[in-house]
PDB file of N, CA, C and O in Angstrom:
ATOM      1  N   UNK A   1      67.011  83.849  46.355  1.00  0.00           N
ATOM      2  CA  UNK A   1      67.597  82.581  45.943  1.00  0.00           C
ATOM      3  C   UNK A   1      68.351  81.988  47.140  1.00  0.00           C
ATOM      4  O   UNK A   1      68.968  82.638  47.983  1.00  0.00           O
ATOM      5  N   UNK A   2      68.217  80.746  47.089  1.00  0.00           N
ATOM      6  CA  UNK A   2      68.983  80.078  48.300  1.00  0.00           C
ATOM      7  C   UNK A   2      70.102  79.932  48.359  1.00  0.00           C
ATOM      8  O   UNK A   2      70.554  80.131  47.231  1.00  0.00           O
ATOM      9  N   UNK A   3      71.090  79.618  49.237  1.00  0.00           N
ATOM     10  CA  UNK A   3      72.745  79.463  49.085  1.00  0.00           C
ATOM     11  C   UNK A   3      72.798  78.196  48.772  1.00  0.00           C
ATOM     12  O   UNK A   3      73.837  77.937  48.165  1.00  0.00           O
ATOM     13  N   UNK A   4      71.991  77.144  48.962  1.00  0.00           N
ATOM     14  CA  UNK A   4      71.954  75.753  48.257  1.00  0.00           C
ATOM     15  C   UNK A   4      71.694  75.727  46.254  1.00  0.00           C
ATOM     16  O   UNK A   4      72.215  75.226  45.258  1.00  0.00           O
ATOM     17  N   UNK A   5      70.785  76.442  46.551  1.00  0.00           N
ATOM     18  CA  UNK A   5      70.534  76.665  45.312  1.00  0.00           C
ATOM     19  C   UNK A   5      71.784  77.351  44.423  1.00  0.00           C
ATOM     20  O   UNK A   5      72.358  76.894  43.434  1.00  0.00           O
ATOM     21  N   UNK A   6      71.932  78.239  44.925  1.00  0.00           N
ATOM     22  CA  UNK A   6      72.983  79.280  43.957  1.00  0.00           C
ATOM     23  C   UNK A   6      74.780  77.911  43.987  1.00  0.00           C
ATOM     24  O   UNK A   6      75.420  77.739  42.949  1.00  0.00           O
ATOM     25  N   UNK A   7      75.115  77.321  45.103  1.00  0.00           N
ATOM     26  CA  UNK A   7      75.877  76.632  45.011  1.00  0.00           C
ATOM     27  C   UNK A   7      75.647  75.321  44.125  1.00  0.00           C
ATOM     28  O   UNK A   7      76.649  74.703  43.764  1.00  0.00           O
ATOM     29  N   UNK A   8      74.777  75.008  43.873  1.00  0.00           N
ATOM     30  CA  UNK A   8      74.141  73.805  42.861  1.00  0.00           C
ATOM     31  C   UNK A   8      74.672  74.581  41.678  1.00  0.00           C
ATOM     32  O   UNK A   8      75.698  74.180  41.129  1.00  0.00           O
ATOM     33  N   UNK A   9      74.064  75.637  41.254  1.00  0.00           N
ATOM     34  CA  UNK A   9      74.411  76.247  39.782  1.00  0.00           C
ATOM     35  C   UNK A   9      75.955  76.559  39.415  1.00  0.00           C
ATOM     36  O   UNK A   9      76.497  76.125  38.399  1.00  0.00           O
ATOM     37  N   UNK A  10      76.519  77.286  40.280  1.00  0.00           N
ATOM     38  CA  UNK A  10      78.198  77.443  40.381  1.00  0.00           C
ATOM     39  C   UNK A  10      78.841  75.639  40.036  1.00  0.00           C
ATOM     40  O   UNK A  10      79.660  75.278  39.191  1.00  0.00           O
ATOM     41  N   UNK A  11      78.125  74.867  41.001  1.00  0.00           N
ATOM     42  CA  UNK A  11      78.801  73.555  41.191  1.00  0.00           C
ATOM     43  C   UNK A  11      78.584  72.741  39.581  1.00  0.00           C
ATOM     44  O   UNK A  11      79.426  72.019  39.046  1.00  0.00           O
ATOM     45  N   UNK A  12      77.124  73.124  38.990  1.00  0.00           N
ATOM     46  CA  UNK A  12      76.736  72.668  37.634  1.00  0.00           C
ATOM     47  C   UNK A  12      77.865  73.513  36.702  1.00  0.00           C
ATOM     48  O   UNK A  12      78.584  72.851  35.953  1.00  0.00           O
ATOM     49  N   UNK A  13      77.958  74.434  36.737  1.00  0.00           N
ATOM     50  CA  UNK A  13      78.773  75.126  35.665  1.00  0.00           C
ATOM     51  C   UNK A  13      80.190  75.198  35.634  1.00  0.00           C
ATOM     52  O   UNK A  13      80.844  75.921  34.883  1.00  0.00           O
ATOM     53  N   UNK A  14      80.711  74.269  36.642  1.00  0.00           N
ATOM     54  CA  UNK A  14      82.681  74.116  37.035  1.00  0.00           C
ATOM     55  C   UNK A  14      82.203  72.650  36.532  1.00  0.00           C
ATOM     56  O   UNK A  14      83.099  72.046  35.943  1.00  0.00           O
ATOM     57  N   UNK A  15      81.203  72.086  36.624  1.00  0.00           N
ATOM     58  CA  UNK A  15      81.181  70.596  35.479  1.00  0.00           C
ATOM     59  C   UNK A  15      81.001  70.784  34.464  1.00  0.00           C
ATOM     60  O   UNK A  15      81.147  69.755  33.804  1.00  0.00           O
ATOM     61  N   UNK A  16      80.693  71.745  33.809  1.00  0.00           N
ATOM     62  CA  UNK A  16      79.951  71.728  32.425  1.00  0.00           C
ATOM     63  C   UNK A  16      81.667  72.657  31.739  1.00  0.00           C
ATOM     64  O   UNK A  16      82.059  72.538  30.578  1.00  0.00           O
ATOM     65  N   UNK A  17      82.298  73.395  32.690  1.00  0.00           N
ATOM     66  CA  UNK A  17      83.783  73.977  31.735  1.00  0.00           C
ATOM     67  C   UNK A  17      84.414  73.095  32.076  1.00  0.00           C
ATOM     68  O   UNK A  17      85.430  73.081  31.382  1.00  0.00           O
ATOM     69  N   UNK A  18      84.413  71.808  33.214  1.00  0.00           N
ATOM     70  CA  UNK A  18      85.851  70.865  33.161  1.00  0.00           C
ATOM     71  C   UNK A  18      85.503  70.229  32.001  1.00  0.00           C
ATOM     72  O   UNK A  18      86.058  70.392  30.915  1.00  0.00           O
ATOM     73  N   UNK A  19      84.561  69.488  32.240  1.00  0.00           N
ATOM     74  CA  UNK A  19      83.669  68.614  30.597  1.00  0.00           C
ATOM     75  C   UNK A  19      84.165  69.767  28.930  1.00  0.00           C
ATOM     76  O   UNK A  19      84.497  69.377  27.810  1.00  0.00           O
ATOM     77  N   UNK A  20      84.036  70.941  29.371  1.00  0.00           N
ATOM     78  CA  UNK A  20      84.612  71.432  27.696  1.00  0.00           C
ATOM     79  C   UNK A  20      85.889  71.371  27.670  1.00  0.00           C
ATOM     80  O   UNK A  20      86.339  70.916  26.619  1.00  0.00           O
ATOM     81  N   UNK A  21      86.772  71.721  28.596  1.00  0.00           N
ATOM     82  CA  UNK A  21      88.301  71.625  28.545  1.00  0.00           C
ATOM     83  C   UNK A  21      88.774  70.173  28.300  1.00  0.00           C
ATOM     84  O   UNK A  21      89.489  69.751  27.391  1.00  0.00           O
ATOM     85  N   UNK A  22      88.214  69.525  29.312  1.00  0.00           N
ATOM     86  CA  UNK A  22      88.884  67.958  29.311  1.00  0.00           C
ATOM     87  C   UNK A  22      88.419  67.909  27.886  1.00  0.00           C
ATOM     88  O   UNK A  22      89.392  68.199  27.191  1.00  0.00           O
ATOM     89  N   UNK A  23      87.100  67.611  26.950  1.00  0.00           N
ATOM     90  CA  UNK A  23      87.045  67.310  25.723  1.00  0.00           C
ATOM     91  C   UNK A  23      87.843  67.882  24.630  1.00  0.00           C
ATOM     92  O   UNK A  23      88.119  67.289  23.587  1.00  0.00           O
ATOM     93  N   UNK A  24      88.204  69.111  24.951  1.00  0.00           N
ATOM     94  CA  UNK A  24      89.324  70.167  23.848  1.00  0.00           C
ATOM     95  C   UNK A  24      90.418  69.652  24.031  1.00  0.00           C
ATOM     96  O   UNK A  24      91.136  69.377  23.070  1.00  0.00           O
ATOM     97  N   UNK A  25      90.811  69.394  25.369  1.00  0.00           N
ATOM     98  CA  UNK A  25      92.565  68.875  25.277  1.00  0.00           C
ATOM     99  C   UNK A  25      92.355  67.381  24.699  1.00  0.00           C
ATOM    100  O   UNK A  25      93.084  67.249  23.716  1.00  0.00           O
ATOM    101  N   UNK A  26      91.741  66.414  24.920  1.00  0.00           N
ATOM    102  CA  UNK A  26      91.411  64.875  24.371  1.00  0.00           C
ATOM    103  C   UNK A  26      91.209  65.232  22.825  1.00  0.00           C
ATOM    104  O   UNK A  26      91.921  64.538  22.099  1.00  0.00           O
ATOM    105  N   UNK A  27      90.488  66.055  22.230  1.00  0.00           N
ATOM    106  CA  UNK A  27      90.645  66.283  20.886  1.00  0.00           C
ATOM    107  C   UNK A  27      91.574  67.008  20.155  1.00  0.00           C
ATOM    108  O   UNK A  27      91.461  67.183  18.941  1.00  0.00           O
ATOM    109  N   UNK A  28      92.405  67.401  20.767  1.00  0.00           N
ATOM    110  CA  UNK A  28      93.507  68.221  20.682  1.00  0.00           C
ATOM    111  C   UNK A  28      93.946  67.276  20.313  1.00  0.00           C
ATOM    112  O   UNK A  28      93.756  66.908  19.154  1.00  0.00           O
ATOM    113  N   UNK A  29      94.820  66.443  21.353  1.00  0.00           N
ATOM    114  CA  UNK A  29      95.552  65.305  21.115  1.00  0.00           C
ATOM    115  C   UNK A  29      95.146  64.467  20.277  1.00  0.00           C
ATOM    116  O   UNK A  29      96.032  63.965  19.585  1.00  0.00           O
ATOM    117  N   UNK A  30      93.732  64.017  20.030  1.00  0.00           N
ATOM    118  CA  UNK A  30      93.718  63.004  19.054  1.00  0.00           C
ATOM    119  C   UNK A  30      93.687  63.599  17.459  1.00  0.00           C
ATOM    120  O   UNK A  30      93.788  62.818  16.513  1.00  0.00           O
ATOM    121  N   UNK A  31      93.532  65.105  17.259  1.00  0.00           N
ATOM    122  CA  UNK A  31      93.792  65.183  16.242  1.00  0.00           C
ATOM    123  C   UNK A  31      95.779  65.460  15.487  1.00  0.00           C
ATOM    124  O   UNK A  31      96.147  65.460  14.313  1.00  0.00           O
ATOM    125  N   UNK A  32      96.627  65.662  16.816  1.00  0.00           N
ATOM    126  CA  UNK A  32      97.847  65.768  16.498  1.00  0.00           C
ATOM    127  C   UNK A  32      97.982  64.028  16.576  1.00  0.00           C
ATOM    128  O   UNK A  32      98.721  63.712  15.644  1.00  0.00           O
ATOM    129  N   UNK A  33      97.749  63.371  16.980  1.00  0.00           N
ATOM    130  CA  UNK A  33      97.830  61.663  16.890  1.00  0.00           C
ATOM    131  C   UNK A  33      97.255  61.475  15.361  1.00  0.00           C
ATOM    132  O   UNK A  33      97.958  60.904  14.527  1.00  0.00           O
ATOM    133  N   UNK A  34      96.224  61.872  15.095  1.00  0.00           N
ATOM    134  CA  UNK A  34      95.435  61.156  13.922  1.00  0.00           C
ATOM    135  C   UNK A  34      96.353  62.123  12.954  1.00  0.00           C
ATOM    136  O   UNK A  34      96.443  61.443  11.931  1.00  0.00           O
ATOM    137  N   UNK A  35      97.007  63.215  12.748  1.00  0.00           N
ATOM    138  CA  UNK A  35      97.887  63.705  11.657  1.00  0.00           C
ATOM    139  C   UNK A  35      99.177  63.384  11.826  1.00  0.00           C
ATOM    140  O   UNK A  35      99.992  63.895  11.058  1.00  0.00           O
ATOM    141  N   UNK A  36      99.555  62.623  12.693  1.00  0.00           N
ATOM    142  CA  UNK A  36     100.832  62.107  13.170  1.00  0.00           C
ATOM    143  C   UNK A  36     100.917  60.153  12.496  1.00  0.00           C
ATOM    144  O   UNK A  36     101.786  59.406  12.044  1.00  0.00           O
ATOM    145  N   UNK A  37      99.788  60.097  12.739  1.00  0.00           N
ATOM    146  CA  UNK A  37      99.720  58.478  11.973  1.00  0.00           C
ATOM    147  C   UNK A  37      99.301  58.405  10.638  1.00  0.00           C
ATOM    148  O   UNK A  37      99.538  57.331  10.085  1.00  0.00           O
ATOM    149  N   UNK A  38      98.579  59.518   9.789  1.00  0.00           N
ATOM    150  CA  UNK A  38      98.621  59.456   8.401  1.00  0.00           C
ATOM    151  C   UNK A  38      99.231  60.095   7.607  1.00  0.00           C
ATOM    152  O   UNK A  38      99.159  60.241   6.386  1.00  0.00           O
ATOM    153  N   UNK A  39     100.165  60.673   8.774  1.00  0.00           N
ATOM    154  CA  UNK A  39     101.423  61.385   7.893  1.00  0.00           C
ATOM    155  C   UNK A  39     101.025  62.562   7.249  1.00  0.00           C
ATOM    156  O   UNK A  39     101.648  62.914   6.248  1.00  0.00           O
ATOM    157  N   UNK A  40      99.857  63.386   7.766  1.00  0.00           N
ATOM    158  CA  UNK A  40      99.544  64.885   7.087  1.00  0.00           C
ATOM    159  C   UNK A  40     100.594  65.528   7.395  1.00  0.00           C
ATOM    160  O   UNK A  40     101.206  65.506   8.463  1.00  0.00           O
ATOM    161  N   UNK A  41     100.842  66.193   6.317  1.00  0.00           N
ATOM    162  CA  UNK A  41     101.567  67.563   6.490  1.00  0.00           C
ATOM    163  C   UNK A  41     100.880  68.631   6.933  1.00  0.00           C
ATOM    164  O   UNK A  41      99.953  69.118   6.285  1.00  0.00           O
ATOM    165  N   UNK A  42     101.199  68.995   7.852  1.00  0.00           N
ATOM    166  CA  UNK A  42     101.146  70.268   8.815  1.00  0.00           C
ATOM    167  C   UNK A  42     102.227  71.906   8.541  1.00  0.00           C
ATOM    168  O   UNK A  42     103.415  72.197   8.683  1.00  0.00           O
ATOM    169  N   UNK A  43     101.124  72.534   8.146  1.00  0.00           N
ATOM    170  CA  UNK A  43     102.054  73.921   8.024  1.00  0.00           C
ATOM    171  C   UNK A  43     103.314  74.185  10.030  1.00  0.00           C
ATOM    172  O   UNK A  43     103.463  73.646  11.126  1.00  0.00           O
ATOM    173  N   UNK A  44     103.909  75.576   9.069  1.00  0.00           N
ATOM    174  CA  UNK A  44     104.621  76.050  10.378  1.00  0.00           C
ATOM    175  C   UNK A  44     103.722  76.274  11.302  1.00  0.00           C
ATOM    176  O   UNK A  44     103.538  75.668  12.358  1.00  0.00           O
ATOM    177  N   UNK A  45     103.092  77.300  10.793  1.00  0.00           N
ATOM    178  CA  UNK A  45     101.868  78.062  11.497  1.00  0.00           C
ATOM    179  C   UNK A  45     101.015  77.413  12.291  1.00  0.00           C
ATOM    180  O   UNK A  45     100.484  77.783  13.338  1.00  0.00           O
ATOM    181  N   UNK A  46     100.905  76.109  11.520  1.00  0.00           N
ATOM    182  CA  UNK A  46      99.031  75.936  12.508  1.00  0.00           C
ATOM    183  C   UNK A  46      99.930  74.552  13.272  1.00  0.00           C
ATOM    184  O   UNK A  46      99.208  73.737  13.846  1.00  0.00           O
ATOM    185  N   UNK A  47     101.244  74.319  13.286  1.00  0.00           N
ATOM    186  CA  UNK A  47     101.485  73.429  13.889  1.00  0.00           C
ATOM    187  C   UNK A  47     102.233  74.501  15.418  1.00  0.00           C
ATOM    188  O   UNK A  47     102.337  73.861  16.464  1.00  0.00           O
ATOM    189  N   UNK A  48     102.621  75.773  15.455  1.00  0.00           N
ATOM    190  CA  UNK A  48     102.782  76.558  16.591  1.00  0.00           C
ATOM    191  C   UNK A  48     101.391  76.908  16.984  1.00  0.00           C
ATOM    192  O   UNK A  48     100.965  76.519  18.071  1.00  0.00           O
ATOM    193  N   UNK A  49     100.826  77.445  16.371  1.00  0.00           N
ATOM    194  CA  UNK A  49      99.283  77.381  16.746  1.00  0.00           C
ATOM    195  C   UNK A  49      98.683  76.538  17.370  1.00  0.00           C
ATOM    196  O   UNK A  49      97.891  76.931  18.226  1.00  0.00           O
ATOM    197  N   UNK A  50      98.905  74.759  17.094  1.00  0.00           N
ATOM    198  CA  UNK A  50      98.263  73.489  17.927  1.00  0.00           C
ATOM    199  C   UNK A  50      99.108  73.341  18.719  1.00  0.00           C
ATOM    200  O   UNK A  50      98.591  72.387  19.299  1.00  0.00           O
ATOM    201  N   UNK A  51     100.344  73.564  19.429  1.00  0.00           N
ATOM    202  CA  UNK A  51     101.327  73.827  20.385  1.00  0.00           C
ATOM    203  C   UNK A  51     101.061  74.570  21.406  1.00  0.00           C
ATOM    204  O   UNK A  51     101.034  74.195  22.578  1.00  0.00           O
ATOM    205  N   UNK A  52     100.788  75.998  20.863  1.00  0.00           N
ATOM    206  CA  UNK A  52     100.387  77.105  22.035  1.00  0.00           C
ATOM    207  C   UNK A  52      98.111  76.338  22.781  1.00  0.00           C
ATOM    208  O   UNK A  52      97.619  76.534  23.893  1.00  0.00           O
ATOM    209  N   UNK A  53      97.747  75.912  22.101  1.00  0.00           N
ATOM    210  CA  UNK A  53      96.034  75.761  22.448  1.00  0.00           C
ATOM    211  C   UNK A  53      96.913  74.429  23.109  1.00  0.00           C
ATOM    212  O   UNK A  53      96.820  74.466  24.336  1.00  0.00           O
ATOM    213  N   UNK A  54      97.657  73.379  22.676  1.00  0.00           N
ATOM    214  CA  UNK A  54      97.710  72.030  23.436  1.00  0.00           C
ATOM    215  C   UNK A  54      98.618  72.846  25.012  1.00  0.00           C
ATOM    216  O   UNK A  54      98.365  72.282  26.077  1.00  0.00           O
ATOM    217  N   UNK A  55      99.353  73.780  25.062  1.00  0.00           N
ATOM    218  CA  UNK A  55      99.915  74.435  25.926  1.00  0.00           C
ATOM    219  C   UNK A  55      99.080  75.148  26.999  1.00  0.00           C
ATOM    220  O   UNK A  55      99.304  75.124  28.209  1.00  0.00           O
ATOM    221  N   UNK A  56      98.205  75.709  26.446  1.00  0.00           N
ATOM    222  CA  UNK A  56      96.846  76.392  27.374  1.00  0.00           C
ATOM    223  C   UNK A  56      96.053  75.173  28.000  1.00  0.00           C
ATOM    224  O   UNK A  56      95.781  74.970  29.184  1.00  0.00           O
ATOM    225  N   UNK A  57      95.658  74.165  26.503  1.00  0.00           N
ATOM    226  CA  UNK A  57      94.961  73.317  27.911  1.00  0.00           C
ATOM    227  C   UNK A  57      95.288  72.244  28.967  1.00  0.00           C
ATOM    228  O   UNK A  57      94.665  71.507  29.732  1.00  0.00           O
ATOM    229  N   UNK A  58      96.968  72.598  28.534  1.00  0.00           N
ATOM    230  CA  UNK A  58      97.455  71.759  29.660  1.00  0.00           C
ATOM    231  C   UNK A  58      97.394  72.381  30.895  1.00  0.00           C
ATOM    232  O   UNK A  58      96.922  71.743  31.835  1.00  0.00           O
ATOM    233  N   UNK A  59      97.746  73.395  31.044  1.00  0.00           N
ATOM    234  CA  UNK A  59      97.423  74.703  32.068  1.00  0.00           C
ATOM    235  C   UNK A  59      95.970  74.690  32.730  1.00  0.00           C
ATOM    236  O   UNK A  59      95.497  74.864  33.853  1.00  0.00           O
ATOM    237  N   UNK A  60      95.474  74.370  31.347  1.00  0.00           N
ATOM    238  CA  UNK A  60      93.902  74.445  32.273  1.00  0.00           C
ATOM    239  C   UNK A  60      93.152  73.473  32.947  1.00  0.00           C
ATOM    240  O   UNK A  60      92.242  73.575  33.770  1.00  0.00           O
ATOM    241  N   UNK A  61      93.863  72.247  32.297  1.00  0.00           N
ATOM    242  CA  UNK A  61      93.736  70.551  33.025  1.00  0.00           C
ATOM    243  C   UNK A  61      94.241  70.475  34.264  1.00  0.00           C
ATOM    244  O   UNK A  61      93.654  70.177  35.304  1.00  0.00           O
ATOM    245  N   UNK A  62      95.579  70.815  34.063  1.00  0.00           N
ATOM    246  CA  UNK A  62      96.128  71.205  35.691  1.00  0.00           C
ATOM    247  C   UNK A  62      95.156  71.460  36.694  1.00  0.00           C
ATOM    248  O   UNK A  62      94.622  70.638  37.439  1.00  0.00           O
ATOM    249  N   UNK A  63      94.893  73.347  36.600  1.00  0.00           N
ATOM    250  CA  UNK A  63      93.881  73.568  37.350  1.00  0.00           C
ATOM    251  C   UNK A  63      92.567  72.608  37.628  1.00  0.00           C
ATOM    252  O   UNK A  63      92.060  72.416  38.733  1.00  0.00           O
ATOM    253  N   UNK A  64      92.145  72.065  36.405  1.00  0.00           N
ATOM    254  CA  UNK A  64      90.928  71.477  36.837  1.00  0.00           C
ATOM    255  C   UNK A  64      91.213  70.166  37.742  1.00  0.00           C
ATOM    256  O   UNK A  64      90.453  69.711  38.597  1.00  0.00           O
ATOM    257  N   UNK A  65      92.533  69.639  37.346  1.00  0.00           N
ATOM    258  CA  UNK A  65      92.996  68.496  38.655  1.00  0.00           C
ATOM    259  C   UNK A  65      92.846  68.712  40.145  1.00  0.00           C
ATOM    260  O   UNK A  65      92.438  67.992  41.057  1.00  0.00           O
ATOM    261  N   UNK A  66      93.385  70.136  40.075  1.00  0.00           N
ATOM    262  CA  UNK A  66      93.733  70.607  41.256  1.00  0.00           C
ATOM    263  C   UNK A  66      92.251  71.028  41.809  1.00  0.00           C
ATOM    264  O   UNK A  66      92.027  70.856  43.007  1.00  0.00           O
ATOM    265  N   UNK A  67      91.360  71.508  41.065  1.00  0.00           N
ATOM    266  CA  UNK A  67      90.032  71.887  42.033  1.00  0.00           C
ATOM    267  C   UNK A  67      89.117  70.566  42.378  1.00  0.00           C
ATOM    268  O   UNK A  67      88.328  70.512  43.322  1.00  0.00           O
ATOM    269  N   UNK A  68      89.390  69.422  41.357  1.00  0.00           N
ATOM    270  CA  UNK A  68      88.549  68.639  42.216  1.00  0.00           C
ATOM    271  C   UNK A  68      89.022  67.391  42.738  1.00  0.00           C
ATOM    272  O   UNK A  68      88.204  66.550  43.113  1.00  0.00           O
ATOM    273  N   UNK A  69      90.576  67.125  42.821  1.00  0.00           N
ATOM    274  CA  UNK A  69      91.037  66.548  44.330  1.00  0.00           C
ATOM    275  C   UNK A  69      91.579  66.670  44.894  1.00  0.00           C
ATOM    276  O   UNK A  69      91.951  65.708  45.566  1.00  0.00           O
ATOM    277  N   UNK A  70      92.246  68.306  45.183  1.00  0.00           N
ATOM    278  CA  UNK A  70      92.489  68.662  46.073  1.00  0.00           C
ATOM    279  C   UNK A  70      91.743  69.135  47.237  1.00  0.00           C
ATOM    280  O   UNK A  70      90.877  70.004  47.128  1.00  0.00           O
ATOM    281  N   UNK A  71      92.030  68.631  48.259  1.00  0.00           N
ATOM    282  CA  UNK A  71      90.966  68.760  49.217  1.00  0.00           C
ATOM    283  C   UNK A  71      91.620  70.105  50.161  1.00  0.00           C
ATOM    284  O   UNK A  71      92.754  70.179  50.634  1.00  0.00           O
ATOM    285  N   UNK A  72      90.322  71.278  50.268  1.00  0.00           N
ATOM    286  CA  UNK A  72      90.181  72.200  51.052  1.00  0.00           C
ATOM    287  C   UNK A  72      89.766  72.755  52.145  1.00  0.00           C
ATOM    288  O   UNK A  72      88.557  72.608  52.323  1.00  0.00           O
ATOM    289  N   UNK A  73      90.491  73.522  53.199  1.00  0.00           N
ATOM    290  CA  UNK A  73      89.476  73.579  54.097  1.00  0.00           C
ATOM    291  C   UNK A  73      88.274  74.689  54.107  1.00  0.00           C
ATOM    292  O   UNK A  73      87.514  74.958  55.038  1.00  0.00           O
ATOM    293  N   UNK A  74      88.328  75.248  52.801  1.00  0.00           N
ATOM    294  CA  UNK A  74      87.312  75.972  52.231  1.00  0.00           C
ATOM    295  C   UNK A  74      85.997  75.557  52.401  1.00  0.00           C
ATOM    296  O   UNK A  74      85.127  75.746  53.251  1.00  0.00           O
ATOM    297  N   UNK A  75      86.127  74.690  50.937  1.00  0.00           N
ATOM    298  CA  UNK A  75      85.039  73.827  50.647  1.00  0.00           C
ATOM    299  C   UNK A  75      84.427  73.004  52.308  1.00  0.00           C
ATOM    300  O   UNK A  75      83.248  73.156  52.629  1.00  0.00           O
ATOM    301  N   UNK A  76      85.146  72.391  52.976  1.00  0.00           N
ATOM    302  CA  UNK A  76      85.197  71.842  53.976  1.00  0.00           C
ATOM    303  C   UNK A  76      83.852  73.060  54.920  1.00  0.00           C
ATOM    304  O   UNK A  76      82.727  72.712  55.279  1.00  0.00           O
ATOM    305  N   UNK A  77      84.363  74.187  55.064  1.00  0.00           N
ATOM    306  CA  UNK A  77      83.828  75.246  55.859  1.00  0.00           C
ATOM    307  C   UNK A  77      82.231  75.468  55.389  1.00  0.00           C
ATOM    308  O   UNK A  77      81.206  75.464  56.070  1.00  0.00           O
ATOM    309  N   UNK A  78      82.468  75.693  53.723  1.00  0.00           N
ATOM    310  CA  UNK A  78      81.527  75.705  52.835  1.00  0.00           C
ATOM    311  C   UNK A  78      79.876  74.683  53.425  1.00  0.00           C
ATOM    312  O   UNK A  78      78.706  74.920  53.728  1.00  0.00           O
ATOM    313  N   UNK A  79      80.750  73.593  53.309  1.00  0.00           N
ATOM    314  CA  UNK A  79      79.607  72.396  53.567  1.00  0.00           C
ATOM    315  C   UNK A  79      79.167  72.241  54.897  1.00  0.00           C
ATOM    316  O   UNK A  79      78.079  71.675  55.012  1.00  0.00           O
ATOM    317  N   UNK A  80      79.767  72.618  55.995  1.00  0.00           N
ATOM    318  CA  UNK A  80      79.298  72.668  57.738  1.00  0.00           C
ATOM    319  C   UNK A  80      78.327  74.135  57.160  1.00  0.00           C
ATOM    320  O   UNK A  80      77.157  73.920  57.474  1.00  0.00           O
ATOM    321  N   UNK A  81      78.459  75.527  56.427  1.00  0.00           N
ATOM    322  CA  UNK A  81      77.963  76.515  56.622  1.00  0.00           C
ATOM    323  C   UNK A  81      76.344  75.640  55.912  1.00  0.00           C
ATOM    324  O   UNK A  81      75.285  75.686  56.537  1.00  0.00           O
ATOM    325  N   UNK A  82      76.452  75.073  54.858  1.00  0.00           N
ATOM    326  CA  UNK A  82      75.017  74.594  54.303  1.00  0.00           C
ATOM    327  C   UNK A  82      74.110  74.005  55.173  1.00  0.00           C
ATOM    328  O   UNK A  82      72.885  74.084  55.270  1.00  0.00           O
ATOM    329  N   UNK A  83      75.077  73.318  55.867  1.00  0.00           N
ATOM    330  CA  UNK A  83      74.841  71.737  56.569  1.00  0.00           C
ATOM    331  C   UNK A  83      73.382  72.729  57.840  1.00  0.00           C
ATOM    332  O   UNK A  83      72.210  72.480  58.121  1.00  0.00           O
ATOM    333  N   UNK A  84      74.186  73.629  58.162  1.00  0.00           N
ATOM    334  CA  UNK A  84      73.738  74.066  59.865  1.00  0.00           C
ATOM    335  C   UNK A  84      72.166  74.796  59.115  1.00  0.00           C
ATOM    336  O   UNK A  84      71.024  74.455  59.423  1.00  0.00           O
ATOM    337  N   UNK A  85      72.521  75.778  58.162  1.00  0.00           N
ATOM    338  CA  UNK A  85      71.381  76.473  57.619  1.00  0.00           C
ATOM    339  C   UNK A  85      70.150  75.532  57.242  1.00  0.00           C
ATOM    340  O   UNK A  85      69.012  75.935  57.484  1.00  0.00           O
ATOM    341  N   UNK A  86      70.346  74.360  56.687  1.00  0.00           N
ATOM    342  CA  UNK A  86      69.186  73.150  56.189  1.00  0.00           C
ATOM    343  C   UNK A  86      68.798  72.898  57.912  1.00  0.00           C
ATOM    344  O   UNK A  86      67.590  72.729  58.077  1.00  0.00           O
ATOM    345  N   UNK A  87      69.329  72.867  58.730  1.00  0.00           N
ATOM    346  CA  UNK A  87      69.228  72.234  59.754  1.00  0.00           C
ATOM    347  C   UNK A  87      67.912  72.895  60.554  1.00  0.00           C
ATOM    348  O   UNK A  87      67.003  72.383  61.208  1.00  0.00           O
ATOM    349  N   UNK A  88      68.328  74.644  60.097  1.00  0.00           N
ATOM    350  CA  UNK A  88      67.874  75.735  61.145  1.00  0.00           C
ATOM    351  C   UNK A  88      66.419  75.648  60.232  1.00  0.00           C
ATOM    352  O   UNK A  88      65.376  76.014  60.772  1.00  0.00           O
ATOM    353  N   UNK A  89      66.412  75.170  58.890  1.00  0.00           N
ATOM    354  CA  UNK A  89      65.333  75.695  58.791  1.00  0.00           C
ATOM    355  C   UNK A  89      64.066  74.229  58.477  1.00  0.00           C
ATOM    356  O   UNK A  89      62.867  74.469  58.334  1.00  0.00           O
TER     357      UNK A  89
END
C-alpha cells in the first residue's frame, strides 16, 4: 500500500469522526434547546447525564479545532515527505 494512499484513508476517517462529533454536540444542544423551549421536564438523572456527554463533546470539539487549524510543523514535514516520493517516482 502506498503512503499516499494509506494517508488518504487516515485523512478520510479524522473527517468522517469530526463529522460524528460535530453532529452529536449540535444535537446535543439542540435537543437541551428544544426541552428548554417547551418546557419538558427533565429528570435529575438524565439531565447530569446530558451535562457529562455535552461535557465530553466539548472536550472533543476542542480537540477537533485544534487538529484542523492549528498549523504544524508535522503535517508541514508530512507533505514535503509525499511531495519528494511522487516526484521520485
Amino acid at each position: 500500500m502506498k503512503l499516499s494512499e494509506m494517508l488518504k484513508g487516515i485523512f478520510r476517517s479524522r473527517i468522517i469522526l469530526s463529522v460524528v462529533v460535530v453532529f452529536s454536540f449540535f444535537g446535543v444542544i439542540f435537543g437541551i434547546g428544544h426541552a428548554m423551549h417547551t418546557q419538558t421536564e427533565i429528570s435529575g438523572e438524565w439531565k447530569e447525564i446530558l451535562l457529562l456527554l455535552l461535557g465530553a463533546l466539548i472536550g472533543s470539539f476542542s480537540k477537533i479545532i485544534d487538529y484542523w487549524f492549528k498549523d504544524t510543523d508535522h503535517d508541514k514535514k508530512l507533505i514535503e515527505e509525499i511531495s519528494k516520493k511522487n516526484e521520485e517516482e
